[in-house]
C-alpha positions in Angstrom: -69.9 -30.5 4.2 -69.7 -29.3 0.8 -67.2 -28.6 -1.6 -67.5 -24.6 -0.7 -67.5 -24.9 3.2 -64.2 -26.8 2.8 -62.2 -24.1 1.0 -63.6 -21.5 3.1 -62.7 -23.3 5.8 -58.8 -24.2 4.4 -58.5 -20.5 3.5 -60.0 -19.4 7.1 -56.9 -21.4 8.8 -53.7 -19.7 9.8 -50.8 -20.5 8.5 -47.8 -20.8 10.8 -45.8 -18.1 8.8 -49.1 -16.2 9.4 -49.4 -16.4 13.2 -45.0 -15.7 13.3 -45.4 -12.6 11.2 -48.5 -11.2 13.7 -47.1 -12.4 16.8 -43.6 -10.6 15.6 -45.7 -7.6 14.1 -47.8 -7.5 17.6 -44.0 -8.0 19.7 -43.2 -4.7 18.2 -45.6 -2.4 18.3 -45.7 -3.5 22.2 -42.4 -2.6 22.4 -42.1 0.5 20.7 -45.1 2.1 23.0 -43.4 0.5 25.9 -40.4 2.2 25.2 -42.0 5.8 24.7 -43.7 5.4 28.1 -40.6 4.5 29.7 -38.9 7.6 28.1 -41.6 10.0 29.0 -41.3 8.0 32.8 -37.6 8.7 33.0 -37.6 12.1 31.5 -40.1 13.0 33.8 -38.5 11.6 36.9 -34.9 13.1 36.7 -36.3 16.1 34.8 -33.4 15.9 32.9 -33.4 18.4 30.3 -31.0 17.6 27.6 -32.2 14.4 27.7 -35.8 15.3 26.8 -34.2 17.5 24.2 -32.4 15.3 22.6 -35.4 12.4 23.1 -37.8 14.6 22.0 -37.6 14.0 18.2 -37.6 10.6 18.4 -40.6 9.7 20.4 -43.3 12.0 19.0 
């Protein structure tokens, strides 16, 4: 290996703040879509009214 394959490869790696941040980035997107399917899942269940009313700014 040569001098440039080495810092390509260092640069290519990871670090562990890096793989915390996406995991935690990831973590919340999944829960954020989760929780506007469980929303529309209850609201569509009870057919509760002033609940989707009141839910229905937040979660479009």
């Amino acid at each position: 290996m040569n001098k440039q394959e080495l810092i390509k490869l260092i640069e290519s790696i990871e670090t562990p703040e890096e793989k915390v941040e996406s995991f935690f980035r990831d973590y919340r997107d999944y829960r954020i879509d989760s929780r506007r399917i469980a929303m529309k899942h209850l609201v569509s269940t009870w057919g509760h009214l002033p609940l989707l009313k009141i839910t229905k700014h937040m979660y479009q």
